[in-house]
PDB file of N, CA, C and O in Angstrom, chain B, residues numbered from 101:
ATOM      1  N   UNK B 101     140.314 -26.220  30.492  1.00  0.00           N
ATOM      2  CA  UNK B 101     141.330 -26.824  31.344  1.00  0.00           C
ATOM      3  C   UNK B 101     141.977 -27.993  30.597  1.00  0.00           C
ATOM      4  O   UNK B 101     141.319 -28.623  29.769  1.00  0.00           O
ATOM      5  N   UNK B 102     143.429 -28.342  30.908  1.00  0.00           N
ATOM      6  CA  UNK B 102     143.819 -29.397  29.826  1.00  0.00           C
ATOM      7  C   UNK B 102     144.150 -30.775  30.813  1.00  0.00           C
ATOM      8  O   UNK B 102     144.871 -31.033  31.777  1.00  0.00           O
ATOM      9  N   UNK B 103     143.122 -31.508  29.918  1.00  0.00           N
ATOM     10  CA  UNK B 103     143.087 -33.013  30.678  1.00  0.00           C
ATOM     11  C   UNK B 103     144.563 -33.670  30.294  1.00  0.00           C
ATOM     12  O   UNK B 103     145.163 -33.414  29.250  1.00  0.00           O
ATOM     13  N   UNK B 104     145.108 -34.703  31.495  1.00  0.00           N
ATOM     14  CA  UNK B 104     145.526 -35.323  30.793  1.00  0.00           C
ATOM     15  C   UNK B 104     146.015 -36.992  31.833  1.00  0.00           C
ATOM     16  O   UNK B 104     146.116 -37.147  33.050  1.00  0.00           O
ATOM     17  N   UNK B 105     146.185 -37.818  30.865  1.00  0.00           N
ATOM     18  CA  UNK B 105     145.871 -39.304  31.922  1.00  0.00           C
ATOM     19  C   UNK B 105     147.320 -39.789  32.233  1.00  0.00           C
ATOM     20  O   UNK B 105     148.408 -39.219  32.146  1.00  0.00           O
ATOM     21  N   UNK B 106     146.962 -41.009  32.616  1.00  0.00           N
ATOM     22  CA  UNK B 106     148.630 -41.277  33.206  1.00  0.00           C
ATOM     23  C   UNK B 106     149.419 -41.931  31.896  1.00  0.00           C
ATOM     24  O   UNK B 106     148.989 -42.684  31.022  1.00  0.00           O
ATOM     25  N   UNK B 107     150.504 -41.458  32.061  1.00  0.00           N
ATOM     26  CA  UNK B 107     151.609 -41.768  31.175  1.00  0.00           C
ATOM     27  C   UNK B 107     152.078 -40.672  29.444  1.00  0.00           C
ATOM     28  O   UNK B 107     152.864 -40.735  28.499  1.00  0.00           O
ATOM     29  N   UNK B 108     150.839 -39.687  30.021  1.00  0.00           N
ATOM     30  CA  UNK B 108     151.370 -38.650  28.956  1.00  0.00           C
ATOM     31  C   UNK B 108     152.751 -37.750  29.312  1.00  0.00           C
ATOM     32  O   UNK B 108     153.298 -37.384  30.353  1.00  0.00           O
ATOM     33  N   UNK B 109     153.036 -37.581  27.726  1.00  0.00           N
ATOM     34  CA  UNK B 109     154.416 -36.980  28.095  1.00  0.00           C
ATOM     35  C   UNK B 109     153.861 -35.776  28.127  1.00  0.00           C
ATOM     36  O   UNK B 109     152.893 -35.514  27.413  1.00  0.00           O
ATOM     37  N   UNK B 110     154.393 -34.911  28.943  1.00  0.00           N
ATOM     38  CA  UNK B 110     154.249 -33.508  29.073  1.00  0.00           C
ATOM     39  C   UNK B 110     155.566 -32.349  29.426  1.00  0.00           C
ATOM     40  O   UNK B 110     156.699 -32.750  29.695  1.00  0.00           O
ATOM     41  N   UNK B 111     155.344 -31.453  29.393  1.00  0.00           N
ATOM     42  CA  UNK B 111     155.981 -30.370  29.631  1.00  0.00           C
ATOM     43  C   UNK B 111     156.086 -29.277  30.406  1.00  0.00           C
ATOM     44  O   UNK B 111     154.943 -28.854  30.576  1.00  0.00           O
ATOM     45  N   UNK B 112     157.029 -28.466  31.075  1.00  0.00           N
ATOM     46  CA  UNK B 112     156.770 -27.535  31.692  1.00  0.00           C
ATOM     47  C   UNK B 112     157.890 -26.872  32.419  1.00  0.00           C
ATOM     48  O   UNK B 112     158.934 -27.491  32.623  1.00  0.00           O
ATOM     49  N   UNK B 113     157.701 -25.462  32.880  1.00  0.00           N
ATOM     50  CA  UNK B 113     158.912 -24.181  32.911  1.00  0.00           C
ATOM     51  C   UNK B 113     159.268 -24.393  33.937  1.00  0.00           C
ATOM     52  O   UNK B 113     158.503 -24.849  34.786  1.00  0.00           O
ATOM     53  N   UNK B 114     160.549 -24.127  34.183  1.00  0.00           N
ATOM     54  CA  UNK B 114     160.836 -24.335  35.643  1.00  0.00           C
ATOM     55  C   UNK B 114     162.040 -22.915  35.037  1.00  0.00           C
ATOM     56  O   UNK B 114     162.010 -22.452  33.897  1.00  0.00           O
ATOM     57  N   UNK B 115     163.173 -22.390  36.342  1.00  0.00           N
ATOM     58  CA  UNK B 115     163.830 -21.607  36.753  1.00  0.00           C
ATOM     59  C   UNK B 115     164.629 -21.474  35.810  1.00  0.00           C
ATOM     60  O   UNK B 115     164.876 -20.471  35.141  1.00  0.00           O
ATOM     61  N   UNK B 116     165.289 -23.116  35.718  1.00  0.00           N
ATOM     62  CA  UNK B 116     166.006 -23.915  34.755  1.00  0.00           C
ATOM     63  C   UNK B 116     166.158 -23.897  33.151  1.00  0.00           C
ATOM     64  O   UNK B 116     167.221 -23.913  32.530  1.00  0.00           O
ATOM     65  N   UNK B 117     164.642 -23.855  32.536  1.00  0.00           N
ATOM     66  CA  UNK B 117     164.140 -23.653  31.804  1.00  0.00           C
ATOM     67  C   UNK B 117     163.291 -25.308  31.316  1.00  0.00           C
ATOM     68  O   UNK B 117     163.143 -26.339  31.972  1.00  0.00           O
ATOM     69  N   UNK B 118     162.922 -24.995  30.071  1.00  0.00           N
ATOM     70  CA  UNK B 118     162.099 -26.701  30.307  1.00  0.00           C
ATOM     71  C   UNK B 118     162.041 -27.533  30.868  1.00  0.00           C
ATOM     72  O   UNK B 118     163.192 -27.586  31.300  1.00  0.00           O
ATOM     73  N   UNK B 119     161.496 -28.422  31.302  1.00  0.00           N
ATOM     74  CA  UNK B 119     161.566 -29.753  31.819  1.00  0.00           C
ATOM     75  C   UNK B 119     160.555 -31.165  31.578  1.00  0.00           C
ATOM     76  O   UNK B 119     159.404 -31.073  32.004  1.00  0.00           O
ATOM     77  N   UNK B 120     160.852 -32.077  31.103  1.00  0.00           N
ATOM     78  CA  UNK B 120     160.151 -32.772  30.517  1.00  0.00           C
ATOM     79  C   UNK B 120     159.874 -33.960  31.318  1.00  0.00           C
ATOM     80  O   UNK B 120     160.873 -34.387  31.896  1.00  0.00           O
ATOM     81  N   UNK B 121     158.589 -34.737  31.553  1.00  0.00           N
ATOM     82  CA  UNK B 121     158.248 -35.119  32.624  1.00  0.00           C
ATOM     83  C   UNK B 121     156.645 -36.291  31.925  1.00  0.00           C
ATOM     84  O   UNK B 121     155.805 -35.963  31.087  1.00  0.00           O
ATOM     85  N   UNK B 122     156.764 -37.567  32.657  1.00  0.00           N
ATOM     86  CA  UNK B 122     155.397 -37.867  32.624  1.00  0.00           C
ATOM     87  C   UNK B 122     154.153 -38.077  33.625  1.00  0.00           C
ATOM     88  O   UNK B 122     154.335 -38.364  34.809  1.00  0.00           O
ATOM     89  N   UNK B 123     152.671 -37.886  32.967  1.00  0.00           N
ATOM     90  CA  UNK B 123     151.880 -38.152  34.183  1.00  0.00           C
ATOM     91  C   UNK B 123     152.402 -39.242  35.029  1.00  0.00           C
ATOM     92  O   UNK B 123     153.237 -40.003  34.540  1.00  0.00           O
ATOM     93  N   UNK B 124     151.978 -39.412  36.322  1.00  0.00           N
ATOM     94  CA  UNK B 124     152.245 -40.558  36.940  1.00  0.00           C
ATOM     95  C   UNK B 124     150.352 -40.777  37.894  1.00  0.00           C
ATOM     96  O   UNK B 124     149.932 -41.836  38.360  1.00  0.00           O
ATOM     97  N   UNK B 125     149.569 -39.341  37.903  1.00  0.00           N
ATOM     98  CA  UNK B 125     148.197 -39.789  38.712  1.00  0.00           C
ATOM     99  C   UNK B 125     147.621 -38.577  38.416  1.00  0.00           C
ATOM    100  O   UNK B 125     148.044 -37.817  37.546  1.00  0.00           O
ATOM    101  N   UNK B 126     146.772 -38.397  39.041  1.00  0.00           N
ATOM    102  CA  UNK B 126     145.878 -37.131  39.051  1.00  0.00           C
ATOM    103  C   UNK B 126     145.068 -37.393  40.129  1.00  0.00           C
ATOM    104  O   UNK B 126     144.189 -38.237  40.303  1.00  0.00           O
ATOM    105  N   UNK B 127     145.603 -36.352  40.958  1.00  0.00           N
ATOM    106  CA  UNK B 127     144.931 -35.837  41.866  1.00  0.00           C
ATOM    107  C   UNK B 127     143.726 -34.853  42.249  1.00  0.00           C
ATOM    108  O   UNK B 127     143.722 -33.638  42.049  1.00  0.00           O
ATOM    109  N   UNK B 128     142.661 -35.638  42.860  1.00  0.00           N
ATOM    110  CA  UNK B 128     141.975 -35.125  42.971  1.00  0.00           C
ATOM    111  C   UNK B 128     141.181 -34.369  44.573  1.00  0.00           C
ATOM    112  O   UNK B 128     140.055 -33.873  44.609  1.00  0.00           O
ATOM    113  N   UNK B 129     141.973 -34.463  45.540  1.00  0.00           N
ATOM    114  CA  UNK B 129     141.786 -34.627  46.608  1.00  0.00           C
ATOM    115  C   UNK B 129     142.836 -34.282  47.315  1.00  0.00           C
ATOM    116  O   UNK B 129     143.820 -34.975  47.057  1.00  0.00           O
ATOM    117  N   UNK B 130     143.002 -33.459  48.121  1.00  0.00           N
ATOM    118  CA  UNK B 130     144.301 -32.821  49.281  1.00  0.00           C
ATOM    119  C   UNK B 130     144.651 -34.309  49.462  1.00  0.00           C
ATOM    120  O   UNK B 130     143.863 -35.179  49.833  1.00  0.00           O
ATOM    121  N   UNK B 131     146.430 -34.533  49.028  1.00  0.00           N
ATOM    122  CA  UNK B 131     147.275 -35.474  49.654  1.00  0.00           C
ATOM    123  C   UNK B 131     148.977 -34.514  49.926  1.00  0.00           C
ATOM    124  O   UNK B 131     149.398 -33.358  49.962  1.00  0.00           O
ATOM    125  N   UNK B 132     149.438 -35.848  50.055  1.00  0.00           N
ATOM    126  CA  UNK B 132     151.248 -35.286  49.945  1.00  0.00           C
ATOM    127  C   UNK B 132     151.554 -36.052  49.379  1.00  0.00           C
ATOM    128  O   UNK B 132     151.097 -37.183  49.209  1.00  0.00           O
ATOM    129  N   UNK B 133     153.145 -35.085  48.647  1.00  0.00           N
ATOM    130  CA  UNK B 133     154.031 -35.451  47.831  1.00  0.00           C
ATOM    131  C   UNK B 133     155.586 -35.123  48.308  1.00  0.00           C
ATOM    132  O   UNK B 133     156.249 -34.188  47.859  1.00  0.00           O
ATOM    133  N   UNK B 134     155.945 -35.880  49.103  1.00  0.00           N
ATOM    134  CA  UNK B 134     157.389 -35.950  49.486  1.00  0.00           C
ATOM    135  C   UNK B 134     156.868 -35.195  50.887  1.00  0.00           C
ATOM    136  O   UNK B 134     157.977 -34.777  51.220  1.00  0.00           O
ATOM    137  N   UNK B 135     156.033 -34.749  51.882  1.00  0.00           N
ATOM    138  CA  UNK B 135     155.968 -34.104  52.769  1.00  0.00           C
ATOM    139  C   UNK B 135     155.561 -33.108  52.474  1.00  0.00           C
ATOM    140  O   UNK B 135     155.251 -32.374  53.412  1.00  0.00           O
ATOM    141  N   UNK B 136     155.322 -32.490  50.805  1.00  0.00           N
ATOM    142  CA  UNK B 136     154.306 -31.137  50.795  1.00  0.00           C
ATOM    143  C   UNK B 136     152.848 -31.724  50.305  1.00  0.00           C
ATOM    144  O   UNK B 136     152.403 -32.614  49.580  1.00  0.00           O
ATOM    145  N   UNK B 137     152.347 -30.568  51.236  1.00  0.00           N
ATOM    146  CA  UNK B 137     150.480 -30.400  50.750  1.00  0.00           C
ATOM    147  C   UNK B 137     150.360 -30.079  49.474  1.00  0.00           C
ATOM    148  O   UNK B 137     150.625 -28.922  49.150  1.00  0.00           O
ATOM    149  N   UNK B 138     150.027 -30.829  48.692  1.00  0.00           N
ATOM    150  CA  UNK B 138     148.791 -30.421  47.707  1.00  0.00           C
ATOM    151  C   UNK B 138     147.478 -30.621  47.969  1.00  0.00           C
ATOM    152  O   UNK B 138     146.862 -31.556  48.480  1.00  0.00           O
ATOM    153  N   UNK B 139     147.051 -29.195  47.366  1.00  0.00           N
ATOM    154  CA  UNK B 139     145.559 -29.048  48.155  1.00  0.00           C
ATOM    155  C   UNK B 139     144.698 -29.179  46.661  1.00  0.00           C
ATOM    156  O   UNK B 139     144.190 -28.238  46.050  1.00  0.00           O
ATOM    157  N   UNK B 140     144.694 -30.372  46.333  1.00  0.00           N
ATOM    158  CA  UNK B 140     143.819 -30.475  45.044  1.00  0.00           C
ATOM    159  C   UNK B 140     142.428 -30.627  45.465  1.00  0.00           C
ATOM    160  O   UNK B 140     142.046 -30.720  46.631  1.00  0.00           O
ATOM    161  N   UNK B 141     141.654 -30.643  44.336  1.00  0.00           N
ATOM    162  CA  UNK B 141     139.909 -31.130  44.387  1.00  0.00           C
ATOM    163  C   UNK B 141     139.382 -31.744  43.084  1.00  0.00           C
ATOM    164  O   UNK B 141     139.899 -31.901  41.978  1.00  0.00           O
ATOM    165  N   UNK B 142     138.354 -31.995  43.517  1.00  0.00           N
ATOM    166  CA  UNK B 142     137.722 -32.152  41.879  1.00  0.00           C
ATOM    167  C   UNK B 142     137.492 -30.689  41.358  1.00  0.00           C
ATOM    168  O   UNK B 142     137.595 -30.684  40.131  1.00  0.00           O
ATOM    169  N   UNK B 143     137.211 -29.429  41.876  1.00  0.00           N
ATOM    170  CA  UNK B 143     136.929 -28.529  40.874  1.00  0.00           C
ATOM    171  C   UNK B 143     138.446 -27.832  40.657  1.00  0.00           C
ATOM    172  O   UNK B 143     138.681 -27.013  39.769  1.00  0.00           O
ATOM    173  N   UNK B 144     139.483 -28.342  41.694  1.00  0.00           N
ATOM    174  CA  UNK B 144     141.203 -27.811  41.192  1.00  0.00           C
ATOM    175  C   UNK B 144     142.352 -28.704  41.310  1.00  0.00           C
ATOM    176  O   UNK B 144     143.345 -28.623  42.032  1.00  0.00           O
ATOM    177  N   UNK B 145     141.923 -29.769  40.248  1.00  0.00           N
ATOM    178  CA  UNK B 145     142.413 -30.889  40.354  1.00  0.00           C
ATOM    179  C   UNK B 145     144.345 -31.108  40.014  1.00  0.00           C
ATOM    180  O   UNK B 145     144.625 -30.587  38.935  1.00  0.00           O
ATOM    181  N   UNK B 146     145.267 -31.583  40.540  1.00  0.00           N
ATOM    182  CA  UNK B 146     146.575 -31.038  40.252  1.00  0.00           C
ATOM    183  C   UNK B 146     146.912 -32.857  39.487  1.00  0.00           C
ATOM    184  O   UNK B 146     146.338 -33.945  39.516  1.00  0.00           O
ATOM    185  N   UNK B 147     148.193 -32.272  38.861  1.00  0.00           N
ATOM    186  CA  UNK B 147     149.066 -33.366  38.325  1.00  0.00           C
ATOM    187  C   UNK B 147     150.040 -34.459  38.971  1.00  0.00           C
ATOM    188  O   UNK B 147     150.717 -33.601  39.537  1.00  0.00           O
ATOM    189  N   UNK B 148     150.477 -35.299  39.236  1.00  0.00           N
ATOM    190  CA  UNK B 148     151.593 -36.004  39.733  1.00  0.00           C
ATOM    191  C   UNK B 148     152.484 -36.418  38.779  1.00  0.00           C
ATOM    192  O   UNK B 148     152.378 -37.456  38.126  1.00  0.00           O
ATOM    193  N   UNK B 149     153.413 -35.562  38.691  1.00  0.00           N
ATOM    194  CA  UNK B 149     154.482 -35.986  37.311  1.00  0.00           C
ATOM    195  C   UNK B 149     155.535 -35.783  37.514  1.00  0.00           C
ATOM    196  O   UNK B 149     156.013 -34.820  38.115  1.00  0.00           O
ATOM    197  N   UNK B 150     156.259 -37.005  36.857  1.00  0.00           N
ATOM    198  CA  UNK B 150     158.192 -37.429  37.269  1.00  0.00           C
ATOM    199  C   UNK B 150     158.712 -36.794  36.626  1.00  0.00           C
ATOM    200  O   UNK B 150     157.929 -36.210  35.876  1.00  0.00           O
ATOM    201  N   UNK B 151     159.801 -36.520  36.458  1.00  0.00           N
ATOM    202  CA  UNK B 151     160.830 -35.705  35.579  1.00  0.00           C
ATOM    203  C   UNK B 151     161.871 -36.059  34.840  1.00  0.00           C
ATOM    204  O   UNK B 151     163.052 -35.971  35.175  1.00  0.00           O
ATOM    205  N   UNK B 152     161.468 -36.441  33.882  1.00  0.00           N
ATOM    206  CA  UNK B 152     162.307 -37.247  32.945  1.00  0.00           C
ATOM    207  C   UNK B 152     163.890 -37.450  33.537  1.00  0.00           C
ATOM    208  O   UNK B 152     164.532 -38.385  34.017  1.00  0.00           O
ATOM    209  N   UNK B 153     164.164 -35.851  33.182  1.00  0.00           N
ATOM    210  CA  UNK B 153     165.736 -35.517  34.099  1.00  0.00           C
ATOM    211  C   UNK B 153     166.362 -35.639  35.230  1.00  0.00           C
ATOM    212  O   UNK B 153     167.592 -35.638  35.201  1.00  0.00           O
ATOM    213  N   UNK B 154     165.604 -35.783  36.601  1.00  0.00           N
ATOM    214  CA  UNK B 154     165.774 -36.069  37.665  1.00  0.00           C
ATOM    215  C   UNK B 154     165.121 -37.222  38.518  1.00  0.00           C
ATOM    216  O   UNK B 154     165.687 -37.665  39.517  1.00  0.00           O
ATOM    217  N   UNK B 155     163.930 -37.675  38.087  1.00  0.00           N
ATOM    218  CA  UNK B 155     163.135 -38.755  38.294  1.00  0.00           C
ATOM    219  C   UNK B 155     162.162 -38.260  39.310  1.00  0.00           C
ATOM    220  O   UNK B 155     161.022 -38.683  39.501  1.00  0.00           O
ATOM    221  N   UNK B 156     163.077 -36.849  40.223  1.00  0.00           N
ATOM    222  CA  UNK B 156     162.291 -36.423  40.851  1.00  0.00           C
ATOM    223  C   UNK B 156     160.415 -36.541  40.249  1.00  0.00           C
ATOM    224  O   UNK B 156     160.127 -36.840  39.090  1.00  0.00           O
ATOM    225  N   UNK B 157     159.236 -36.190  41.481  1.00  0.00           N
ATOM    226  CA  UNK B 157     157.823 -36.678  41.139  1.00  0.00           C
ATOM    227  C   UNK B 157     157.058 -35.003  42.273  1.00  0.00           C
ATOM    228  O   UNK B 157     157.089 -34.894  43.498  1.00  0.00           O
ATOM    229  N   UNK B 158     156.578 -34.170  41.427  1.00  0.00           N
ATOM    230  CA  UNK B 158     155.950 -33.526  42.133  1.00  0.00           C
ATOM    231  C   UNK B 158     154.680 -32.797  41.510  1.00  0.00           C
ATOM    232  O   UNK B 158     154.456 -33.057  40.328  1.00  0.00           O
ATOM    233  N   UNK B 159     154.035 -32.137  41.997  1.00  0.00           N
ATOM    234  CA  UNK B 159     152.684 -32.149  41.473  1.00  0.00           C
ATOM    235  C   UNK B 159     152.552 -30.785  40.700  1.00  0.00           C
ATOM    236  O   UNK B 159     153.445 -29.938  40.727  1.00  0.00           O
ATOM    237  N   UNK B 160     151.252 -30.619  39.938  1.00  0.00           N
ATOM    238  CA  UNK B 160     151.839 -29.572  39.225  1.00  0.00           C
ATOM    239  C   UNK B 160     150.432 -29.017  38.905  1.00  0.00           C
ATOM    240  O   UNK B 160     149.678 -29.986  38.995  1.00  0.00           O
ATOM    241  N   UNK B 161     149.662 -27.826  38.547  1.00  0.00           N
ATOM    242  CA  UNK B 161     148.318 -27.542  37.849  1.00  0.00           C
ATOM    243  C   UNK B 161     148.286 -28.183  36.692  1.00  0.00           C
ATOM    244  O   UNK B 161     149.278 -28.788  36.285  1.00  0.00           O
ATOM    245  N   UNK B 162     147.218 -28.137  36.060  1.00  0.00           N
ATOM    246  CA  UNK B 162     146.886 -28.806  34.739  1.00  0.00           C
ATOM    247  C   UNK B 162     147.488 -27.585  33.775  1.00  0.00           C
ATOM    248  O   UNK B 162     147.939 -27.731  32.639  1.00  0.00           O
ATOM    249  N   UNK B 163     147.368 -26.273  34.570  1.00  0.00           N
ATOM    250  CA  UNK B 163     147.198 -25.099  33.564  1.00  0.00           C
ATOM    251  C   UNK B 163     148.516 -24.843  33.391  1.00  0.00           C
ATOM    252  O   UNK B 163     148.767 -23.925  32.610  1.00  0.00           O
ATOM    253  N   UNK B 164     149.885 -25.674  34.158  1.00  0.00           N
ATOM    254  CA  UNK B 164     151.196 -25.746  33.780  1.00  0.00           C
ATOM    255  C   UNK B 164     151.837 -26.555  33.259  1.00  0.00           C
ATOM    256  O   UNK B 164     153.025 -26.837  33.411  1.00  0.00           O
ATOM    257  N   UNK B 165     150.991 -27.023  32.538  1.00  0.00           N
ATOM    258  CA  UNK B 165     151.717 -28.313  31.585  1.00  0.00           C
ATOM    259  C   UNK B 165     151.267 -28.467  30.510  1.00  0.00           C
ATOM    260  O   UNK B 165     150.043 -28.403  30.396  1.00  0.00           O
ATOM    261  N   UNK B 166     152.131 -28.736  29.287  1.00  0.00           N
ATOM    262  CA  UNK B 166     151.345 -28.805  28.472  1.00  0.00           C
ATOM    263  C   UNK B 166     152.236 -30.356  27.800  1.00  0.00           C
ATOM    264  O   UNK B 166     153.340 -30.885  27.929  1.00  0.00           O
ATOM    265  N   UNK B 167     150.554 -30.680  26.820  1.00  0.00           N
ATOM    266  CA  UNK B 167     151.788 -32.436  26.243  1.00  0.00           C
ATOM    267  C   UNK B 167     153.110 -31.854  25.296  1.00  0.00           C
ATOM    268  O   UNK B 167     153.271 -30.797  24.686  1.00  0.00           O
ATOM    269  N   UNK B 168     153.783 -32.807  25.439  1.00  0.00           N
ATOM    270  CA  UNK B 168     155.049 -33.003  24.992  1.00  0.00           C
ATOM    271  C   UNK B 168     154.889 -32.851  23.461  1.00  0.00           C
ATOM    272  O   UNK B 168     153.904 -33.479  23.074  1.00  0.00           O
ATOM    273  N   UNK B 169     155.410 -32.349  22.683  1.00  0.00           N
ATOM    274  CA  UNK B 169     155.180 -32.989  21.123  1.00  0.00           C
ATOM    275  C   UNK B 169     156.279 -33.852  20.570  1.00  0.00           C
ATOM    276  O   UNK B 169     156.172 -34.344  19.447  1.00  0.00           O
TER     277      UNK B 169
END
């Protein structure tokens, strides 16, 4: 699984095509993000990451992101 802490740059696919984005938390525990459920845990822990391009902030798997190079 790929760790990663707050303020890494990372990456990831959208419709659009790339989108580049940094940690902002890691979630470990069912919260919300703008009014949607994320149903994280410690054994399916999700991302909280902004979007460089939009500033927009929404959450993401670990297994959809990868760091930035």
């Amino acid at each position: 699984m790929n760790e990663f802490k707050k303020g890494d740059a990372v990456e990831w696919n959208t419709p659009q095509g790339t989108t580049k984005g940094k940690i902002v938390k890691k979630h470990t525990q069912p919260t919300k993000i703008k009014n949607h459920k994320v149903a994280a845990s410690k054994d399916s822990p999700e991302y909280e990451v902004k979007s460089e391009s939009t500033g927009n902030v929404a959450a993401h798997k670990p297994e959809s992101l990868k760091k930035d190079s």
